[in-house]
N, CA and C atoms as a LAMMPS dump frame, in Angstrom:
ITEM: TIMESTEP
0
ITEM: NUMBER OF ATOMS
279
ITEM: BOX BOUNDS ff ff ff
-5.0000000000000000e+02 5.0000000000000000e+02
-5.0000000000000000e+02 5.0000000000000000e+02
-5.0000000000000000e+02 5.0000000000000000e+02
ITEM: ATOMS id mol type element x y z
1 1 1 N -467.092 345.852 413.089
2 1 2 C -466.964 347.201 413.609
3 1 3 C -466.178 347.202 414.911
4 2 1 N -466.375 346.436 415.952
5 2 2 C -465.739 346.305 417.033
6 2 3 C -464.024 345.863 416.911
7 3 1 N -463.857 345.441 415.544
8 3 2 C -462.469 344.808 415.745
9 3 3 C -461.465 345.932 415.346
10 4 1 N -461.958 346.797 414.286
11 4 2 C -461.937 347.987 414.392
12 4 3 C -461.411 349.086 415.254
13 5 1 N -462.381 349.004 416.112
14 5 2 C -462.103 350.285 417.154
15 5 3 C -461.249 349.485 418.034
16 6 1 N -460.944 348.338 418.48
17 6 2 C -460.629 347.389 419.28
18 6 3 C -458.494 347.627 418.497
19 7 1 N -458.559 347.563 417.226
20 7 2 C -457.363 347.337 416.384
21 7 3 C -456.959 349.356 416.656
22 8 1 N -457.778 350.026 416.491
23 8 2 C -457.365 351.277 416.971
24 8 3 C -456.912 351.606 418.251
25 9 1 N -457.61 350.997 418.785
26 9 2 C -457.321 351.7 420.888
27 9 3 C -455.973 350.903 420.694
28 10 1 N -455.145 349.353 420.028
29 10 2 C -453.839 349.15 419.814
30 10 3 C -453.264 349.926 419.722
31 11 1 N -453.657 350.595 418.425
32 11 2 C -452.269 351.517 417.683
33 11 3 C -452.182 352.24 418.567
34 12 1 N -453.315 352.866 419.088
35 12 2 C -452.919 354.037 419.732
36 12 3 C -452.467 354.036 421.051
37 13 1 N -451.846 352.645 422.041
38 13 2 C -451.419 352.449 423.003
39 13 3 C -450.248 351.99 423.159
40 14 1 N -449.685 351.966 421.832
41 14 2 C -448.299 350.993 420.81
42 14 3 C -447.82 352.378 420.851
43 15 1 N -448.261 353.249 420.538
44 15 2 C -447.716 354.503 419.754
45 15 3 C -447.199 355.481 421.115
46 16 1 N -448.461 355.517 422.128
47 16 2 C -447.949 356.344 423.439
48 16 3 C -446.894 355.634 424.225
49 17 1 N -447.001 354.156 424.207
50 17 2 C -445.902 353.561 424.454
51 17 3 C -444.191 353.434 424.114
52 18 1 N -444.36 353.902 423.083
53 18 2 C -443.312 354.089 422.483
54 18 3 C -442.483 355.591 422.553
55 19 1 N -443.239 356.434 422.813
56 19 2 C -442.925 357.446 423.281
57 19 3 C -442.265 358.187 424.367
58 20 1 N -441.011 358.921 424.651
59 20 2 C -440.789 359.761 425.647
60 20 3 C -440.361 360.479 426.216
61 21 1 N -441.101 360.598 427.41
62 21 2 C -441.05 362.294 427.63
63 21 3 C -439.709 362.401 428.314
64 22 1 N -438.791 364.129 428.112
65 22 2 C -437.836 364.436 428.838
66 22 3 C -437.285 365.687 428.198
67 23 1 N -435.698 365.682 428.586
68 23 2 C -435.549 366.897 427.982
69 23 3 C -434.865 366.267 426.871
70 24 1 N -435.328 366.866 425.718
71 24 2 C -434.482 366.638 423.988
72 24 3 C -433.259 367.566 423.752
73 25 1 N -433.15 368.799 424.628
74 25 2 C -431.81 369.349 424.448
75 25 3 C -430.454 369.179 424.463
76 26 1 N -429.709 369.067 423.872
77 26 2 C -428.649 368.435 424.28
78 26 3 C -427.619 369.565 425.016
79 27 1 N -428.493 371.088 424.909
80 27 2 C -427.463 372.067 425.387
81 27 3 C -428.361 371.715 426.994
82 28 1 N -428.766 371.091 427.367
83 28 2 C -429.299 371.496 428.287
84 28 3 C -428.624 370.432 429.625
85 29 1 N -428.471 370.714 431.259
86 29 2 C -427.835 370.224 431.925
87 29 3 C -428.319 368.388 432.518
88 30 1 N -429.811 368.584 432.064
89 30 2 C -430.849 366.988 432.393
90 30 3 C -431.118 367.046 430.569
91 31 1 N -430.209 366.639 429.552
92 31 2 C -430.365 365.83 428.777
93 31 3 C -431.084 363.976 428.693
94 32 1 N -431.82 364.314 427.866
95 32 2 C -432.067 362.867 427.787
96 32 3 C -431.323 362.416 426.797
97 33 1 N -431.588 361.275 426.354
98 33 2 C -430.82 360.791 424.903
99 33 3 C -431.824 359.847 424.737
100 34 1 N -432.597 359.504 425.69
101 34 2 C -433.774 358.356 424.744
102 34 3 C -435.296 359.024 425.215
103 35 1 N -435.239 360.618 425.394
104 35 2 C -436.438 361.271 425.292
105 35 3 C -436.729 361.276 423.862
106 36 1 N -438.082 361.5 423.4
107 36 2 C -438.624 361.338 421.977
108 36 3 C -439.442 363.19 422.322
109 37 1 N -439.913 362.993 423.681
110 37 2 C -441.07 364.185 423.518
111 37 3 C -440.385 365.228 424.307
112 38 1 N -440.172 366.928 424.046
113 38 2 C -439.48 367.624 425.043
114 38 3 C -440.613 367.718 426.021
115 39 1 N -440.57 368.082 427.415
116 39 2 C -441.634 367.735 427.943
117 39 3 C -441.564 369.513 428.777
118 40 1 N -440.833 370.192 428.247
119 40 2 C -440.261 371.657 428.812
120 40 3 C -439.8 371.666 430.399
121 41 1 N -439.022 370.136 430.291
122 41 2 C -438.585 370.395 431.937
123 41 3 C -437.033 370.74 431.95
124 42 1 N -436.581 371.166 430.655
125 42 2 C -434.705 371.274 430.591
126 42 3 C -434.461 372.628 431.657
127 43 1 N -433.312 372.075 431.954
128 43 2 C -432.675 373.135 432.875
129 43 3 C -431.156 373.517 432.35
130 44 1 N -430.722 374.752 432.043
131 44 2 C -429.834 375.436 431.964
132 44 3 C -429.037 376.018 432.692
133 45 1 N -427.933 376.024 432.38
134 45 2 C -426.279 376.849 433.482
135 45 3 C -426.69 377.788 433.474
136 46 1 N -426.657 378.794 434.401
137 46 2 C -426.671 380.323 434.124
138 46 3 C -425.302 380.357 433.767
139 47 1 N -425.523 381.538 432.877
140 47 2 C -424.426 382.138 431.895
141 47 3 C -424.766 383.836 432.889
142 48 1 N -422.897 384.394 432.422
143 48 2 C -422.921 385.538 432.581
144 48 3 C -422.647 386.587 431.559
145 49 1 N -423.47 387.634 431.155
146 49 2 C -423.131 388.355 429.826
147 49 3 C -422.494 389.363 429.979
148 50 1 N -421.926 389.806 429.529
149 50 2 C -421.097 391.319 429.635
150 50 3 C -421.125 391.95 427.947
151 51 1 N -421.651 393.061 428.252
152 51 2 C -422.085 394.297 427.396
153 51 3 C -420.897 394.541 427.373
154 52 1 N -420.738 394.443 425.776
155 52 2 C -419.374 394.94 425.227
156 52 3 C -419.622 396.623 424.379
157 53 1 N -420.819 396.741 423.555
158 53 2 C -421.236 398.251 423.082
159 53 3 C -422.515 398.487 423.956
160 54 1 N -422.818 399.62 424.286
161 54 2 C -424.204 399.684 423.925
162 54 3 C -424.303 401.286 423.21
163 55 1 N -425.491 401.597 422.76
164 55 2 C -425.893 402.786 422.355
165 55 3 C -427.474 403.297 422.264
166 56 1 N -428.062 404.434 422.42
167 56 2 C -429.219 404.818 421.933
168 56 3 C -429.861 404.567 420.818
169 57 1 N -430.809 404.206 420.368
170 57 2 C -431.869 404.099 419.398
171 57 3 C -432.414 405.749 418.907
172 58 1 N -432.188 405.602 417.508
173 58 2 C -433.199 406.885 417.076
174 58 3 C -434.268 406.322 417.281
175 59 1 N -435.27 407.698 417.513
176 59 2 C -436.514 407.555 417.98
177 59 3 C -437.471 407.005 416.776
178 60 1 N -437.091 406.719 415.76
179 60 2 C -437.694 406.017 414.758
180 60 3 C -437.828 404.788 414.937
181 61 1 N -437.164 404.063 415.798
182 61 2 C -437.489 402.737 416.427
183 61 3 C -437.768 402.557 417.735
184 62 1 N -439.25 402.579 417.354
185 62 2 C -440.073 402.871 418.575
186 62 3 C -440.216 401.179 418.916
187 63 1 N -440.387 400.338 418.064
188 63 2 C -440.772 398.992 418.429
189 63 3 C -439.993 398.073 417.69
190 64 1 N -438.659 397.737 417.76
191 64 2 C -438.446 396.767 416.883
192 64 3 C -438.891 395.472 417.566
193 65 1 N -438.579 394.579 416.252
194 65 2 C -439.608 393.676 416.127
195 65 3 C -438.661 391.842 415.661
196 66 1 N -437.357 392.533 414.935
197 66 2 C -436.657 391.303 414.397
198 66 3 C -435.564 391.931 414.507
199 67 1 N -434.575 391.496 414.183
200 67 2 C -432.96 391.733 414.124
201 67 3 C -431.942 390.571 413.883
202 68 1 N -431.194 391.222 412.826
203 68 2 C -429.836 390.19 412.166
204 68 3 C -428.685 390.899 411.999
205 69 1 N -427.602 389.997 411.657
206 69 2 C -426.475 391.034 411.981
207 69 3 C -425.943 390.501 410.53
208 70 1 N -425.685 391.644 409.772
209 70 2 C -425.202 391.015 408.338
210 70 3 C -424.516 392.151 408.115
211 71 1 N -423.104 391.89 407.118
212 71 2 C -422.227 393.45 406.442
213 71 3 C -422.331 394.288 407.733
214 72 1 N -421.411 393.733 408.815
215 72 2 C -421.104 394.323 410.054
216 72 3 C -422.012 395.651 410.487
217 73 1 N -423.506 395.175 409.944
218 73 2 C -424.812 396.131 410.556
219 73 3 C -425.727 395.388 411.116
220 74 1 N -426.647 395.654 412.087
221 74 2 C -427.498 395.056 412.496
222 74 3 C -428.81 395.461 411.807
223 75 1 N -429.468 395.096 411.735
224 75 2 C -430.534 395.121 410.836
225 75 3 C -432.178 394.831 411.503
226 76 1 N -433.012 396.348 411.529
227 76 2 C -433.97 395.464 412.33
228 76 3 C -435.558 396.348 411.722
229 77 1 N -436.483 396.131 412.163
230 77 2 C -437.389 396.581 411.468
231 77 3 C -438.87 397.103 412.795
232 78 1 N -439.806 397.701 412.258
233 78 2 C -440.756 397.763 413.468
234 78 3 C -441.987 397.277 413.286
235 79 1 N -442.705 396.891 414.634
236 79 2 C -443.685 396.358 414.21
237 79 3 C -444.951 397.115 413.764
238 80 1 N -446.284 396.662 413.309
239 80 2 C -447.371 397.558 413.033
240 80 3 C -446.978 397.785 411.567
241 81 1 N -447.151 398.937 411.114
242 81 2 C -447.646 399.447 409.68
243 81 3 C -446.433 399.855 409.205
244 82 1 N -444.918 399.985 409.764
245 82 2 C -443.929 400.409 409.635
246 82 3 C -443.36 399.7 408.405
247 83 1 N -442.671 399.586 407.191
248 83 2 C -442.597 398.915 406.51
249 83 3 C -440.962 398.965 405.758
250 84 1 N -440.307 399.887 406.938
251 84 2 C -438.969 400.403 406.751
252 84 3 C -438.044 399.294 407.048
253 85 1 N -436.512 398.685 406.559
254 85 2 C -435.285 398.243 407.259
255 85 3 C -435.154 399.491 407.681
256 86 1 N -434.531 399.306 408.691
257 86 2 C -433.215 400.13 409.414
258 86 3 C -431.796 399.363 409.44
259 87 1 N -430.876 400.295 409.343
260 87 2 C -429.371 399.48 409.066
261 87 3 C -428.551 400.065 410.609
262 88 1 N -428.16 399.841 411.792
263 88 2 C -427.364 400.565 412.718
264 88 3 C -426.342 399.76 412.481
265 89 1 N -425.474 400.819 412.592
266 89 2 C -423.813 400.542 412.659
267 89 3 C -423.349 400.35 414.062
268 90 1 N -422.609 398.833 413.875
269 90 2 C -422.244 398.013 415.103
270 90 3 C -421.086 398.785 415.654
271 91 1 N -420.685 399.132 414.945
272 91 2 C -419.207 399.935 415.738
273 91 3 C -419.689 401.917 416.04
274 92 1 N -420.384 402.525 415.581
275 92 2 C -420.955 403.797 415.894
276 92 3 C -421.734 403.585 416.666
277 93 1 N -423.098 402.768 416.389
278 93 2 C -424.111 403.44 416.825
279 93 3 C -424.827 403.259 416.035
């Protein structure tokens, strides 16, 4: 029984050993390349965005919830009991 638990506390000190922590992103500016675990310490460039459309929402989308952009529409849906697509047109509105 002892050789056992004795052959376990191994594995399991083989295994954390082998392991490690850092950042796994490769978009990210402190990449690792021999991290195994992300450890959520990556740091990112700030980026600057510029709003190319914007437009109002009908009031039928009170909460969206997902969104994709397919057949030059965006596509999004609401959350709760709502069980509708909505299709908005990227170039109207």
């Amino acid at each position: 029984m002892n050789f056992r638990l004795l052959f376990f506390c191994l594995l399991i000190s083989i295994k954390g050993i082998s392991q490690t922590l850092g950042c796994t992103d490769v978009l990210a500016k402190n990449y690792n390349s021999k991290a195994t675990i992300n450890d959520g310490s990556c740091v990112y460039k700030n980026e600057a965005i510029n709003l190319t459309n914007t437009f109002v929402l009908n009031q039928k989308l009170k909460e969206t919830s997902g969104l994709i952009q397919w057949n030059n529409r965006l596509w999004t849906h609401n959350d709760d009991t709502d069980t509708n697509l909505y299709a908005l047109d990227t170039i109207n509105g």
